[in-house]
N, C-alpha and C positions, 0 to 999 in steps of 0.2 A: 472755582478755579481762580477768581480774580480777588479772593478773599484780604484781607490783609493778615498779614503771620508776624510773630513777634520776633524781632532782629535780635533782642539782648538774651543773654541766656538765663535761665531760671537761675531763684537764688535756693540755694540748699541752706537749711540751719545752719548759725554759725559762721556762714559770710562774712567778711570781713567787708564794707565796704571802701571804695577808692579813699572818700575821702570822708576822715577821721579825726575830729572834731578836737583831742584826744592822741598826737601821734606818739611822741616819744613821755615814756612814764617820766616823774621826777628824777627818780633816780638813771634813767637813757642820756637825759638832759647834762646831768652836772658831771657823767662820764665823756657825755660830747665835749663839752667845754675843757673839760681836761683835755680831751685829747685836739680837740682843736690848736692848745695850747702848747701842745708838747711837738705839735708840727706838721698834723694831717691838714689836710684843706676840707671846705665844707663840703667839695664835689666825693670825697672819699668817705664822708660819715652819712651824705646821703645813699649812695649805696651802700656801707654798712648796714647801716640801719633800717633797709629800704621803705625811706619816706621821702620825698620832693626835695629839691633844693631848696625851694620855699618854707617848708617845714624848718630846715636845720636855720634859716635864715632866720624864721620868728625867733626859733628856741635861743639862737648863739647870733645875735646883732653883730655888725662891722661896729666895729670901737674907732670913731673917729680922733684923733690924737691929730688938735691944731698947733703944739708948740714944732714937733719935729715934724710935719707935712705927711706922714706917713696916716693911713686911709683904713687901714685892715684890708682888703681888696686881696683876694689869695687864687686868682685868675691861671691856674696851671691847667 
């Protein structure tokens, strides 16, 4: 009765796990950057593409820009 029982749920073949070494292919990458570019924010390519905000943040860096004080920073 006082056994211990496994909390996580089995993995079936094929799993994807959380975290993926690996998120967005090349080519995910250089469409994000487009479309980062064309005016989506990084919190909207993270749910596109559903991976971290961290993730889209490796792949598509803030470009800091010290002549005009402007950050990249897209905080919506």
């Amino acid at each position: 009765m006082n056994q211990p029982r496994q909390v996580w749920p089995q993995r079936e073949a094929g799993d994807v796990l959380a975290v993926d070494p690996c998120a967005l292919s090349s080519a995910q990458q250089q469409q994000a950057k487009k479309l980062l570019e064309s005016g989506h924010n990084r919190k909207q390519l993270a749910l596109l593409y559903g991976v971290s905000l961290a993730s889209i943040y490796k792949y598509c860096p803030v470009n800091r820009n010290a002549r005009t004080g402007q950050n990249g920073f897209d905080e919506k």
